[in-house]
C-alpha positions as CSV (number, residue, x, y, z in Angstrom):
1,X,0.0,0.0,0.0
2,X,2.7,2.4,1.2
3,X,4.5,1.5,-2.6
4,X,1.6,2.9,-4.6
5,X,0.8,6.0,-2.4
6,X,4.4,6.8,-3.4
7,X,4.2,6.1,-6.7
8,X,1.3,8.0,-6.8
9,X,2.9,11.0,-5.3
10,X,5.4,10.6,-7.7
11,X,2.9,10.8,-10.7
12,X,1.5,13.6,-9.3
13,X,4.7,15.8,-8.4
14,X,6.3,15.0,-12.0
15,X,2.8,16.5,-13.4
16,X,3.4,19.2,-11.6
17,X,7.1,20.3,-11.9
18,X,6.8,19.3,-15.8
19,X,3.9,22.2,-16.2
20,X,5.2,24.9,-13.9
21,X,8.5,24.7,-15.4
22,X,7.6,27.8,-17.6
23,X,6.4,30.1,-14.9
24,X,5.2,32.6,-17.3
25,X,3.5,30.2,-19.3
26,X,1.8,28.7,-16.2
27,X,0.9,31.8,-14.8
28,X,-1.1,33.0,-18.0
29,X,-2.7,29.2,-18.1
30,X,-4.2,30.1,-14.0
31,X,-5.2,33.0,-15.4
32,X,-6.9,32.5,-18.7
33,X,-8.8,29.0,-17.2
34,X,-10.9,31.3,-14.8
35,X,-12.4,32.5,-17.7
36,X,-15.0,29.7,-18.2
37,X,-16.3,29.9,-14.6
38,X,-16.3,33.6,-14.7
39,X,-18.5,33.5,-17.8
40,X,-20.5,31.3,-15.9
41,X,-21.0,33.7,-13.2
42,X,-21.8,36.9,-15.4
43,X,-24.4,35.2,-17.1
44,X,-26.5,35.2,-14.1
45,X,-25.8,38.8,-13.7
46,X,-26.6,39.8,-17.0
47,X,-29.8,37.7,-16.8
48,X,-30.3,40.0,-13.4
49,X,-30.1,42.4,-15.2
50,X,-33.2,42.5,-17.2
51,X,-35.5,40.7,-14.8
52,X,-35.9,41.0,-11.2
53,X,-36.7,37.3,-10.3
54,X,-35.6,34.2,-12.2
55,X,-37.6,31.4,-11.6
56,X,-38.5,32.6,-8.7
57,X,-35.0,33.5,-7.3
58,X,-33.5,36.9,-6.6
59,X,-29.9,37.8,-7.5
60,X,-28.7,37.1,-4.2
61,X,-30.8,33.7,-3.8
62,X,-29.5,32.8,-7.6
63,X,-25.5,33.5,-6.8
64,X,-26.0,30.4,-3.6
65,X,-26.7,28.5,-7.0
66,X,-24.6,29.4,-8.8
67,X,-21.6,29.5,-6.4
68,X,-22.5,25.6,-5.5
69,X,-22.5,24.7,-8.8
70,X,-19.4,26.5,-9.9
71,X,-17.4,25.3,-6.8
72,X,-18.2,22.0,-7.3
73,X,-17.8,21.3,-11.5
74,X,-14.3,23.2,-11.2
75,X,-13.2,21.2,-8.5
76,X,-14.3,18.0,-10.2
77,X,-13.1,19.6,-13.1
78,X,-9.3,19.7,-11.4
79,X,-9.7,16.4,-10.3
80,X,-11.1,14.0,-12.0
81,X,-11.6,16.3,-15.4
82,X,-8.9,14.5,-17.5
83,X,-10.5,11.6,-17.7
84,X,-12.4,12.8,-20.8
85,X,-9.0,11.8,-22.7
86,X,-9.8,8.2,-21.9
87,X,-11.6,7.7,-25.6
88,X,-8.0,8.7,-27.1
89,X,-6.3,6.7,-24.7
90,X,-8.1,3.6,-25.8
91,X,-8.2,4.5,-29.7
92,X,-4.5,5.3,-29.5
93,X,-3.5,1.9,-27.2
94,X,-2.1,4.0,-24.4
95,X,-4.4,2.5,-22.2
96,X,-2.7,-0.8,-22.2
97,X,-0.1,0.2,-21.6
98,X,-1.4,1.7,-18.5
99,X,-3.4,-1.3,-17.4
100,X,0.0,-3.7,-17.4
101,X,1.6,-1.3,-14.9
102,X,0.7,-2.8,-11.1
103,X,-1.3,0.3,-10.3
104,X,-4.7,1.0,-10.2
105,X,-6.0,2.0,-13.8
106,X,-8.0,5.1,-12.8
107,X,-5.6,6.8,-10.1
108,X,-2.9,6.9,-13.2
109,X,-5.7,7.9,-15.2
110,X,-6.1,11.0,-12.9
111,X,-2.8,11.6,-12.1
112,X,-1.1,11.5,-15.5
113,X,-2.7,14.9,-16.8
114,X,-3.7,16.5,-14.1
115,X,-4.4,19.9,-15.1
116,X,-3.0,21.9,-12.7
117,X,-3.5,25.1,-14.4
118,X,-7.3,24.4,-13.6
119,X,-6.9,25.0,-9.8
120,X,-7.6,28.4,-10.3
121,X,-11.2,28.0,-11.7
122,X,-11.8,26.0,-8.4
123,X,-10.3,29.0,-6.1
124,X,-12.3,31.4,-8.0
125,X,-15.5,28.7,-7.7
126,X,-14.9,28.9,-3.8
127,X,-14.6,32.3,-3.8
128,X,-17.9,32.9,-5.6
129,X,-19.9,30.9,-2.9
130,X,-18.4,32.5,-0.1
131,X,-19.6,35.6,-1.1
132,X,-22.7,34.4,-2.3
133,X,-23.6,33.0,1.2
134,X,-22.3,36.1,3.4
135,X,-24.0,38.4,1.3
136,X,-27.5,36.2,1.2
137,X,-28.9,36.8,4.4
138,X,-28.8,33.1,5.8
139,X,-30.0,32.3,9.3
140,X,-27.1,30.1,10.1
141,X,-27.4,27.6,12.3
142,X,-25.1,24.6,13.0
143,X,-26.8,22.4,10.5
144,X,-26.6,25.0,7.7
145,X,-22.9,25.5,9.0
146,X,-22.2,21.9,8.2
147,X,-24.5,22.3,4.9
148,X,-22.6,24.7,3.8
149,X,-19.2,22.9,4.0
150,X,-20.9,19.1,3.2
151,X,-22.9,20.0,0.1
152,X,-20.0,21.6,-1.7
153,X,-17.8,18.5,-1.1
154,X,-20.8,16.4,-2.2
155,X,-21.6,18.2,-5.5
156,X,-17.9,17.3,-6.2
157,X,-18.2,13.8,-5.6
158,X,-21.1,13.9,-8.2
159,X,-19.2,16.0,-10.9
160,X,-16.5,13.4,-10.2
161,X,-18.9,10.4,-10.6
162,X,-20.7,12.0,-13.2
163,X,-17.0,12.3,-15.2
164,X,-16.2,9.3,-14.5
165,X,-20.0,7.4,-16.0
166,X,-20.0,9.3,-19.2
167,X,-16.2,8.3,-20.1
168,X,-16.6,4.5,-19.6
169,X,-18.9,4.9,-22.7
170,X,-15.2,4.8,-24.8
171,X,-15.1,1.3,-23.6
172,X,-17.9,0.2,-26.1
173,X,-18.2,3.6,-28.2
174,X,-14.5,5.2,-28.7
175,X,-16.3,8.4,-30.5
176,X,-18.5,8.9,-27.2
177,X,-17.0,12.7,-26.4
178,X,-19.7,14.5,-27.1
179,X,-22.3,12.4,-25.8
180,X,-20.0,12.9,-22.7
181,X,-20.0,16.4,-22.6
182,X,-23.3,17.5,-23.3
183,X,-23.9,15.3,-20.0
184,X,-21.0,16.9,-18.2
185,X,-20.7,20.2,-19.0
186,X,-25.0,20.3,-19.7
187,X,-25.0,19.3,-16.7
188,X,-22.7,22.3,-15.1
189,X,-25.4,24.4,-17.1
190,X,-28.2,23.0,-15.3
191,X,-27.1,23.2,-12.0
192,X,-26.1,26.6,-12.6
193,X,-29.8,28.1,-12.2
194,X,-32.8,27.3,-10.5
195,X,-34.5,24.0,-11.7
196,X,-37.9,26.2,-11.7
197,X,-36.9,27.7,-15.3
198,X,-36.8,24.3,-16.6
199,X,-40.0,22.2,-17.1
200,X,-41.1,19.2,-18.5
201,X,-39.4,16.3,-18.7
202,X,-36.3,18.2,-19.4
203,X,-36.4,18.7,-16.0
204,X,-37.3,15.6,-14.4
205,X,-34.7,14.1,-16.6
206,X,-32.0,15.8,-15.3
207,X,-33.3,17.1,-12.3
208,X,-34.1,14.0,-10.5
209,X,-33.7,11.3,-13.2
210,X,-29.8,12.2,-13.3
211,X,-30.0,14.0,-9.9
212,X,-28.1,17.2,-10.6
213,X,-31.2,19.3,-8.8
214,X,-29.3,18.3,-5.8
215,X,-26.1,19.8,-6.7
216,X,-27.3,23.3,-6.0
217,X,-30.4,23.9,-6.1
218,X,-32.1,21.8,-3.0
219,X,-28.7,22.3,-1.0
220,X,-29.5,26.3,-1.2
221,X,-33.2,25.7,-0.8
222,X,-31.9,24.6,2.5
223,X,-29.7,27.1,3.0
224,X,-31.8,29.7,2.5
225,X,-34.3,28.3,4.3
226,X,-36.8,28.1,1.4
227,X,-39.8,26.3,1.2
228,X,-39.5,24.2,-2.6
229,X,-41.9,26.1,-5.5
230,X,-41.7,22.6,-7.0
231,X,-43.3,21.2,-3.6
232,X,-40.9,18.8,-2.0
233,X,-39.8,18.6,1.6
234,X,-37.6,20.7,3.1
235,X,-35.4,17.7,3.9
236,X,-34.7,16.8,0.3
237,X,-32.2,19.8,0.6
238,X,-30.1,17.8,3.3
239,X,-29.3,14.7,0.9
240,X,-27.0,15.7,-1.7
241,X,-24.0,13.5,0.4
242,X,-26.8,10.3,-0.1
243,X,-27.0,11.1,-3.5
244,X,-23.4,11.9,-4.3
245,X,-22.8,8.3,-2.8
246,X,-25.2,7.2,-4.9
247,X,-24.0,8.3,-8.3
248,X,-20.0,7.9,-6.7
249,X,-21.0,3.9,-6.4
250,X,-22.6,3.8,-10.0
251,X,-19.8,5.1,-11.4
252,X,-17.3,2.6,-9.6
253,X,-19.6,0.1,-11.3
254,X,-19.7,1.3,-14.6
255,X,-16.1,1.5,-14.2
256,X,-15.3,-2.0,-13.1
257,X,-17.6,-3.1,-15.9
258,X,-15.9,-1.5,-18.7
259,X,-12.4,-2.4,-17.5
260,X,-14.0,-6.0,-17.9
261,X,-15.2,-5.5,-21.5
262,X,-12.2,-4.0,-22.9
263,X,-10.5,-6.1,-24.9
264,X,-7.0,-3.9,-25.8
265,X,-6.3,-2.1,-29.1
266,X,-5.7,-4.6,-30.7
267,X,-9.1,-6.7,-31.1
């Protein structure tokens, strides 16, 4: 065990040294990969600024949304993001070659690109929902204290397992990408406003079908201490960790699954 945490550091530090060799270079990579979060975050604002309400939401009441959901996508983003290269690897063979090493397939995965340059869209993320809940008005109380610290982790864990799903698809369908993204990054979108603007079965696709309404949404229902327009109980806003579990074990099965039905390069 202690041999592959240290291999593992060792990925992980080579990663980093190799891509902040170039300071300059680096430093202009932080800067210019806040730009897709940032967008993010103006969009609301320019929505705000020709309505009043969105879906029921003020500004401030929208930003806990939005800060939840851009914390949580960049971080997963950071972390577990790379593994969208996983339909090259397997198209290209690299991914045998990384399955005959005695290390767990998906930690190398992770660890062999990790975009570093990325950890500034999850600082700015943070930052985001900290002003976003100082400036909301919350009643805190210890359980929205530990909300508020839980249900950014969780919506992490679900990015994460929500990154991981969607890329197992290579295993049986190499040109899966965009399938992929318009499930990961649609699903970024989503989160990123109230669930009230959606309606149909759009929404109770990907609302509660895929679960991303508990990314954000429910957890700042909660926060806030909202009652739900949609009508569910107020504890649905405390169970993003159940559901992050939840899509964290279906995406360890998907994963053991495809490992099992790929068959190298070379059939």
């Amino acid at each position: 065990m202690a041999d592959r945490l240290a291999a593992y550091r060792a990925l992980l530090g080579a990663q980093a040294r190799s891509q902040t060799a170039y300071r300059t270079s680096f430093v202009v990579d932080l800067v210019g990969n806040v730009g897709a979060t940032v967008f993010d975050v103006v969009t609301v604002l320019v929505l705000f600024g020709v309505t009043r309400e969105l879906g029921g939401f003020t500004l401030r009441e929208a930003l806990v949304i939005v800060g939840l959901s851009s914390f949580a996508f960049a971080t997963a983003d950071l972390l577990v993001g790379n593994i969208e290269r996983l339909p090259r690897y397997v198209r290209t063979g690299l991914f045998d070659a990384v399955l005959v090493r005695p290390l767990g397939a998906l930690p190398q995965l992770l660890l062999m690109d990790l975009p570093v340059r990325k950890v500034s869209r999850a600082v700015f993320g943070l930052a985001v929902l900290v002003v976003a809940v100082t400036s909301a008005g919350i009643d805190w109380t210890p359980g929205r204290l530990l909300l508020v610290v839980v249900a950014p982790l969780a919506g992490v864990v679900f990015f994460g397992a929500v990154f991981v799903t969607t890329a197992t698809v290579s295993f049986y369908w190499i040109d899966s990408g965009e399938l992929a993204n318009s499930v990961t990054y649609g699903g970024r979108d989503f989160t990123s406003y109230p669930v009230t603007i959606y309606g149909g079965w759009f929404r109770t696709l990907f609302a509660y079908g895929m679960g991303f309404a508990f990314v954000s949404y429910h957890p700042a229902l909660a926060l806030l201490g909202r009652p739900d327009p949609l009508g569910l109980p107020a504890w649905v806003g405390w169970a993003s960790p159940a559901v992050a579990l939840v899509a964290a074990a279906v995406a360890a099965a998907a994963w053991r699954v495809g490992i099992r039905h790929y068959r190298s390069t070379g059939s």
